[in-house]
Every structure is written in structure tokens, then in C-alpha cells.
C-alpha positions in Angstrom: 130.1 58.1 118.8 127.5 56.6 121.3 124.4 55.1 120.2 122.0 57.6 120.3 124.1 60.8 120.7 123.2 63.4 117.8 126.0 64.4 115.5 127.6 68.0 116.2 127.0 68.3 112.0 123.9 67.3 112.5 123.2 69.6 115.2 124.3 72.7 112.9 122.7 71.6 109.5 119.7 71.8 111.7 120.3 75.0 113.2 121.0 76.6 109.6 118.0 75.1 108.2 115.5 76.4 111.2 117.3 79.2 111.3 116.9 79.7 107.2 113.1 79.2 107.7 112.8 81.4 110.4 114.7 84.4 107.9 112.1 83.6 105.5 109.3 83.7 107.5 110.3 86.8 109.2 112.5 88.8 107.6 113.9 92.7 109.1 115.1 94.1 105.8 114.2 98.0 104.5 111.9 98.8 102.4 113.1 98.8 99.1 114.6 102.7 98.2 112.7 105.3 96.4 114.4 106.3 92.8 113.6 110.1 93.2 115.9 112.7 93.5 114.9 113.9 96.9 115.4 112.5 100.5 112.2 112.0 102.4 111.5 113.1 105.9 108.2 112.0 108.1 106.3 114.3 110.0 103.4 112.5 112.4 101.0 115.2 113.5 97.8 115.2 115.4 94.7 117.0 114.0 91.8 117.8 116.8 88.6 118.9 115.2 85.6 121.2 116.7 83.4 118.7 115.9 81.6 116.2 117.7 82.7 112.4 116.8 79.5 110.7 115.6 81.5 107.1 115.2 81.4 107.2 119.6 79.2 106.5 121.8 80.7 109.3 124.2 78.8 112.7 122.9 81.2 114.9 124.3 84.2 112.9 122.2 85.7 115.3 119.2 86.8 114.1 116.3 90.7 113.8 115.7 92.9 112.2 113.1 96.7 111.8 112.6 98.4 113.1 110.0 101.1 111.0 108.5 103.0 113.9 106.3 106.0 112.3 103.8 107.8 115.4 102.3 111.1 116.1 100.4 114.0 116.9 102.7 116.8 118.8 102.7 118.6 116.4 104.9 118.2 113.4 106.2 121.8 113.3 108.8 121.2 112.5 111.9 117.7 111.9 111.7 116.1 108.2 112.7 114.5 106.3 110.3 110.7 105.5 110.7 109.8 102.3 111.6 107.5 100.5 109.3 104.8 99.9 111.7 105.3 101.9 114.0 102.9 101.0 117.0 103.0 97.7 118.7 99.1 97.9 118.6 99.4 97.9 115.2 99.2 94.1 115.6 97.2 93.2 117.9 94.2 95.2 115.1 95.6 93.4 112.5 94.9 90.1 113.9 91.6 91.0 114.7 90.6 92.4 111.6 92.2 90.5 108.8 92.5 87.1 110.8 96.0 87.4 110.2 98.0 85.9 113.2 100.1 88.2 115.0 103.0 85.7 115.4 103.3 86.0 112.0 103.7 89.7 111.1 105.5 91.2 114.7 108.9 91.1 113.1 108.2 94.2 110.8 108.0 96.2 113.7 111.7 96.3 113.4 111.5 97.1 109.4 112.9 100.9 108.7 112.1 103.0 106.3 113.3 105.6 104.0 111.7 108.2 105.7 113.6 110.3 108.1 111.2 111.5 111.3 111.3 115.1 111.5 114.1 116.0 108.9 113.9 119.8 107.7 111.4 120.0 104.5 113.3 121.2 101.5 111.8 124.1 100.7 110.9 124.9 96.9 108.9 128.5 95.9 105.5 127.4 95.1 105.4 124.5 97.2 104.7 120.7 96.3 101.2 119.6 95.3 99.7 117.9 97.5 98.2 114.0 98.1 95.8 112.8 100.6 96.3 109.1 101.0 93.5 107.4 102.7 93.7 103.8 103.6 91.2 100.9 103.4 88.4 101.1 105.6 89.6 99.2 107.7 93.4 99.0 107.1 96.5 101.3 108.2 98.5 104.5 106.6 101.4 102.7 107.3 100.6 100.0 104.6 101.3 102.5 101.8 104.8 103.5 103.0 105.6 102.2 99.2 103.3 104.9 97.6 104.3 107.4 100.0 107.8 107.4 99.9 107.5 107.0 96.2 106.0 110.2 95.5 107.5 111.9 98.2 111.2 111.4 96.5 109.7 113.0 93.6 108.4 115.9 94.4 105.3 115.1 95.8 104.1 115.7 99.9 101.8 112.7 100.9 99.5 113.5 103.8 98.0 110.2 105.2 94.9 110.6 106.9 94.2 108.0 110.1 90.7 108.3 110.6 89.5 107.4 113.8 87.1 104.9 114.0 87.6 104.2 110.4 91.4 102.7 110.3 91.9 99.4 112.4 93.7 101.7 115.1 94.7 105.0 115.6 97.3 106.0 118.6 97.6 108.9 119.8 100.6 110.8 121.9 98.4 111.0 124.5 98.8 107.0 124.3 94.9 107.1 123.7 93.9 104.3 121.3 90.8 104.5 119.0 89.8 100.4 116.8 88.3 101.2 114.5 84.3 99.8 114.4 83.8 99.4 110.9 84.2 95.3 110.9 81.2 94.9 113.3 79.2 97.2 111.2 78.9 99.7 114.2 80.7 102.5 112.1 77.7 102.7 109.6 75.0 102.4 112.5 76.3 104.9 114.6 76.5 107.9 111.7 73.7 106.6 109.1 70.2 106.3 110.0 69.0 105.3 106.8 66.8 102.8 105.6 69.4 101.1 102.7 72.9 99.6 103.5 74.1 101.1 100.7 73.0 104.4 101.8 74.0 104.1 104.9 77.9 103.4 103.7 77.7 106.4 101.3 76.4 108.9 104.3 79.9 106.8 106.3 82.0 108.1 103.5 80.7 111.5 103.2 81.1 112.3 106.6 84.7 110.4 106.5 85.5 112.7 103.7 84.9 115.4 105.6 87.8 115.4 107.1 89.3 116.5 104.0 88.7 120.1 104.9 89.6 120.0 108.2 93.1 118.6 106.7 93.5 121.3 104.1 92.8 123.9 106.5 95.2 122.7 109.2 97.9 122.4 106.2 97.1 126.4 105.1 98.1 127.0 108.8 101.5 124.6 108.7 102.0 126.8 105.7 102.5 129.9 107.6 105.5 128.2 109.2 104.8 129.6 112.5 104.7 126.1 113.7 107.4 124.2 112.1 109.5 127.3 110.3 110.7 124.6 108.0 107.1 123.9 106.6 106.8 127.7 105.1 105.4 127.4 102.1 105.6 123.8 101.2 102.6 123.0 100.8 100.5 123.8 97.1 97.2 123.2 97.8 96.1 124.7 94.7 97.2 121.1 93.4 95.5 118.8 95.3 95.6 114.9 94.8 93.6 112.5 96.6 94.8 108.7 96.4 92.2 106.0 98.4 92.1 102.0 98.7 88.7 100.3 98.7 86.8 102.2 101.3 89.4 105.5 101.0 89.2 104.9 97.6 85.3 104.9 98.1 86.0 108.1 100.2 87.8 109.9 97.3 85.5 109.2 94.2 82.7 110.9 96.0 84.4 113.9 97.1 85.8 114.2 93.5 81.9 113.7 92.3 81.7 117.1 94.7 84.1 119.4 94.9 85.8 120.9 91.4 88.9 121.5 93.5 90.4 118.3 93.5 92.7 117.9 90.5 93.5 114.1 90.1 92.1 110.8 91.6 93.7 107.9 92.3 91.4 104.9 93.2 92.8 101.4 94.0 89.7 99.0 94.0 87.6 101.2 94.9 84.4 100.6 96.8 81.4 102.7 94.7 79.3 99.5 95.2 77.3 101.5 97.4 76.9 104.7 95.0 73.6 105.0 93.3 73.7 105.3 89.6 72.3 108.7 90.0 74.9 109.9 92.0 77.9 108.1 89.4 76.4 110.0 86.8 77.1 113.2 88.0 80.6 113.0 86.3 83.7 113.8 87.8 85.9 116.9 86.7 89.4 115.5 88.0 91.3 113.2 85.9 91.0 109.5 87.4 93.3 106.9 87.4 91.9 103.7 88.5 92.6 100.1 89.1 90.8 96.9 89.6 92.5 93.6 91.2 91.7 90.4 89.5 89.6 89.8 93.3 87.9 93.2 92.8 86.0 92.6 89.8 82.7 91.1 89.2 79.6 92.3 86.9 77.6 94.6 89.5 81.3 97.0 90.3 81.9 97.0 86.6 78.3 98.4 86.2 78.5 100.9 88.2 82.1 102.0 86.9 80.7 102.0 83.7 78.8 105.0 84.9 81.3 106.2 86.6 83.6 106.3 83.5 81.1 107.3 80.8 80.3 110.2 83.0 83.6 111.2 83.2 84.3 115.2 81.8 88.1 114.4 82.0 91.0 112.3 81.3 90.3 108.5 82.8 92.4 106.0 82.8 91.7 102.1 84.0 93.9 98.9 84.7 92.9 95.7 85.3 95.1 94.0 87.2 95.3 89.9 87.3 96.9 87.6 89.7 96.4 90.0 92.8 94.0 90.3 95.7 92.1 93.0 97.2 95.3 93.7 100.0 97.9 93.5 97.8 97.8 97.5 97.3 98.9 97.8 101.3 101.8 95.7 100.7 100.9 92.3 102.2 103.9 90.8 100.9 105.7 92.6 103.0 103.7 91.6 106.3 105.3 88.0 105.4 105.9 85.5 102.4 103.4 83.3 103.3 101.0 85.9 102.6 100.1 84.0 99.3 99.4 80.6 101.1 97.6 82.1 103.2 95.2 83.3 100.3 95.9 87.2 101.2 97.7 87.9 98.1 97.4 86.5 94.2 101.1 86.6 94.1 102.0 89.1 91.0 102.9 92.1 93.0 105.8 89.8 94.5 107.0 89.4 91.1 107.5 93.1 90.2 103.7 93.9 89.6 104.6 96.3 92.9 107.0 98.0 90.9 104.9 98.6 88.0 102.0 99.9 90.0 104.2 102.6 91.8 105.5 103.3 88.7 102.1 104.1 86.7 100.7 106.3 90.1 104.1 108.5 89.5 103.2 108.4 85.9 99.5 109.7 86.2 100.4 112.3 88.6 103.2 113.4 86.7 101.2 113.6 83.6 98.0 115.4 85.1 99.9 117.5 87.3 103.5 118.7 86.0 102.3 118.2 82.3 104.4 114.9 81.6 103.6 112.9 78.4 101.6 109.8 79.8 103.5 106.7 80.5 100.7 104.5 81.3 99.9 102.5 78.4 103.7 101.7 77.8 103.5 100.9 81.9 101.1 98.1 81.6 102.7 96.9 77.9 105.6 95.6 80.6 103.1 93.1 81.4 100.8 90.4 80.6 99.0 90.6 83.8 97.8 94.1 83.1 95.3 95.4 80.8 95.2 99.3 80.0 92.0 101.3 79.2 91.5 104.9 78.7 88.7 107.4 77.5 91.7 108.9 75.6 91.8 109.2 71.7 
């Protein structure tokens, strides 16, 4: 060999090891499949509203959202799987919102899914209740395929709501992209005039959560099946579930505070710092099911959920949740594994803490809505890093 020529071994040890690292860093696998019984297919729909859009500066804008309906399916040949994120703009927002880079996360635009776009609905008499997901203000449906396609496969339908202005982006098939303005604290400005921060975000979320009846009665009219034939009857509104994460999760709790209609909560770290105690107090009539990340809690939340749970006129349940951050609910492991060094996630929900949490969502649901016996404190005995609380006897 020459002196200075580089060894053909050397050359390929190289090659696996970069090419090793590169795997790691960015690796195109699935998501991990459901264990329900049913296939899931993916509906996205678009919801325009007779209502002006307060979040724009444009006063002839209307408001619109996109629906991102998960629903059991009768079949799933020949349909495409959904990408995970879906839009390339998807990450473009991301890197301006959470700082994350963009080099870092592009690769799970070619992640699939278990969800099958536009597969026929199975159809059941009765219908399947029904869950409103709503995402972190600001964050992305798309981030909570996991809870989605886990209560999908088991009998569940799973709207997720993009909220314009309110998600970090929203696309539209008209190709018609909406950021959203929350970060810059325009969101607030532009729909609250009053005096108080806090009361400004509260007045945000109510009129964020009025969306909800927009959504309910589009879904009475995809009922109908004139639209979609296959979506006759699907949908059992008479069982409705709405599931939120920090700012959705904010969104949810007060419309549960006001309106006896909903019948089950689920709240991921919430945000009620900006509820008065007055308003906490009112007591909710749906059973809750909430969790707090180990990033989450500190003494003025816990004050306030305090209220919120001694309040409570129904079944309440409460983890708390160590060794993960605020994002791990919308599945930041899965953006990349350097997510932890990064400081995005505490780590846990890498280590099967994901599974767990999935697991206790099905649970409550299936408990307060098809009249399962509870499998929540036996959830969190699994493991150390939970701690299980409940207004139960």
C-alpha cells in the first residue's frame, strides 16, 4: 500500500459507522401498530365557518379549520398509508416555534402510519362515541397520531381539530397556509381586549373552543351520509370526548366547566394557569382524567387544580408523571433521538412510559364510556415514575 493511501477496510468501517449514525439520527420506521381489533382509516376534511376570523387582520377572512378524522375501517386494501407529517411546511413551523432545527426532524416526512387515507368506515348501529383531539397551542394534530390511532383501533372515532391561527400551521387544499400567531403573543391581542393576561388567554380559549360546535354540527351533517355514504351513522355524538394538550387541554377544561354535554375529559398538562379560582370552582360534570409531567408542575398549577379537583361533581382521576417534559405527549421522541439532549424530552416515554400513557387514556375512556372496570391505578402500579390519584373511594 502507498504511504498515504486510505485502506479499502478502512474506507467501509467508516461508511458503516456514518452510515449507522445517520440511521440513528434519522430513522424512516412506522409507527409502532395499534393493538385494537379494528383497522383505521384517515379522513382530512376542511370545515369553513360563517364567522368572521378574529385571529386576522383581514375582516373579511372566515374562520376554517381542518378536520383530521381517524375511524374504524372496514378495509384498509388498496388504500395508502398516511404519512406522519404530512405537509412539508410542517417543518419549516416547527423550527420556528420550538427552535427545533429542521435538518433534524425532515426525515419523518417519509414515516407511515397505520392509518389508511380514505378507507370505507366500518359501520356499527349506534355509531362510535366520539373524541375531539386538540393539540398544544402551538403544536400539530399530527403529533398525536399515537393517541389517535390508539383509540381509533378500538372503537373510538378521533376528530383532530387544526385551528387556524392557533396550531403552528394549518394547509389547506387550496394550498393556503395559515402560522399560527400565538408565539408572538398576537393570537391573544387580536381576540382579547382585556386588561389581565390571564384574562385575555381565557377569552383566546373560549373563543377557540368555539369551534367545538361548529365541529359537532358539521359531523351531524357527515352523519346523514349524503356526503361520504360510508360515514352514515358513524358518528355518536351523544358520547362525546374531548382530549387537549396544554393550551387544547386548556381549551377542553373550560368548555367541560360549560357545557353538561361533554361526557369525559382528557387533559394532558393542561394550561388552567390562566382560569380564575372563581371560574375552577364551578365544578365540572364530566369525569376528568388528567396528567401532570414532572416539567408541568409547580405550586401556583397545583393550586389551581386543587380547585379544579375539589370542585369536581364526578369521577377524577390524576397522574403525575416523572422523568418527562411538557412535549413528550406529542411524541418528540419520535421527531428524533436526540430529542433528550436536546432537553425536549425527560426521557421516560422512550422507555415505555408512551405505552403506559396510551394505555391508561384507552382505560379511562373505556371505563367512563362503555362501562369497563377502571384499569388506572393498576396502570401506573407498572411504574415507579407514575403516581396515581383519584377522588374515588
Amino acid at each position: 500500500m502507498k504511504k498515504g493511501a486510505i485502506s479499502p477496510t478502512l474506507v467501509m468501517l467508516i461508511s458503516i459507522a456514518l452510515g449507522s449514525i445517520l440511521l440513528y439520527l434519522f430513522p424512516i420506521k412506522p409507527l409502532p401498530a395499534p393493538e385494537g381489533e379494528f383497522q383505521i382509516g384517515l379522513r382530512i376534511l376542511e370545515l369553513d365557518m360563517d364567522k368572521r376570523e378574529l385571529a386576522s387582520a383581514n375582516p373579511n377572512e372566515k374562520r376554517r379549520v381542518l378536520l383530521d378524522i381517524w375511524y374504524p375501517a372496514a378495509s384498509s386494501e388498496g388504500y395508502e398509508r398516511s404519512k406522519w407529517l404530512r405537509e412539508p411546511i410542517y417543518f419549516e413551523a416547527v423550527e420556528g416555534t420550538h427552535n427545533i432545527p429542521r435538518a433534524l426532524i425532515e426525515h419523518a416526512g417519509q414515516v407511515r402510519t397505520n392509518s389508511h387515507i380514505d378507507a370505507p368506515a366500518f359501520r356499527k348501529e349506534g355509531g362510535y362515541p366520539v373524541v375531539m383531539l386538540f393539540p398544544g397551542t402551538p403544536a400539530l394534530v399530527s403529533l398525536y397520531f399515537n393517541y389517535a390511532e390508539t383509540l381509533a383501533s378500538n372503537g373510538y372515532i378521533v376528530v383532530g381539530v387544526e385551528q387556524s391561527y392557533a396550531n403552528i400551521a394549518v394547509q389547506f387544499n387550496d394550498r393556503a397556509i395559515i402560522y399560527d400567531r400565538s408565539a408572538e403573543g398576537d393570537l391573544v391581542s387580536r381576540i382579547s381586549q382585556a386588561e389581565s393576561e390571564d384574562l385575555k388567554i381565557q377569552e383566546t380559549f373560549q373563543y377557540l373552543s368555539e369551534d367545538i360546535d361548529w365541529v359537532k354540527d358539521y359531523l351531524k351533517k357527515l352523519n346523514s351520509g349524503e356526503q361520504y355514504p360510508d360515514f352514515e351513522g358513524i358518528f355518536d355524538l351523544g358520547n362525546l370526548v374531548l382530549l387537549g394538550h396544554s393550551g387544547g387541554g386548556g381549551i377542553v377544561i373550560l368548555r367541560a366547566l360549560e357545557d353538561e354535554s361533554v361526557k369525559a375529559v382528557v387533559a394532558l398538562d393542561p394550561a388552567i394557569f390562566p382560569f380564575s379560582e372563581e371560574l375552577l370552582s364551578k365544578g365540572m360534570n364530566a369525569p376528568l382524567f388528567i396528567t401532570m409531567s414532572e416539567e408541568w408542575r409547580e405550586q401556583e398549577k397545583y393550586k389551581k387544580l386543587d380547585t379544579l379537583m375539589e370542585s369536581s361533581r364526578n369521577k377524577l382521576y390524576a397522574y403525575e408523571i416523572d422523568e418527562i417534559n411538557h412535549a413528550d405527549y406529542a411524541m418528540i421522541d419520535y421527531l428524533s433521538p436526540i430529542a433528550k439532549i436536546i432537553g425536549k424530552s425527560g426521557g421516560y416515554f422512550g422507555r415505555g412510559g408512551e405505552e403506559l400513557m396510551k394505555k391508561a387514556v384507552l382505560s379511562f375512556l373505556n371505563e367512563v364510556i362503555k362501562g369497563f372496570p377502571s384499569e388506572l391505578e393498576e396502570i401506573a402500579g407498572k411504574a415507579e415514575e407514575i403516581r396515581y390519584f383519584s377522588n374515588m373511594k
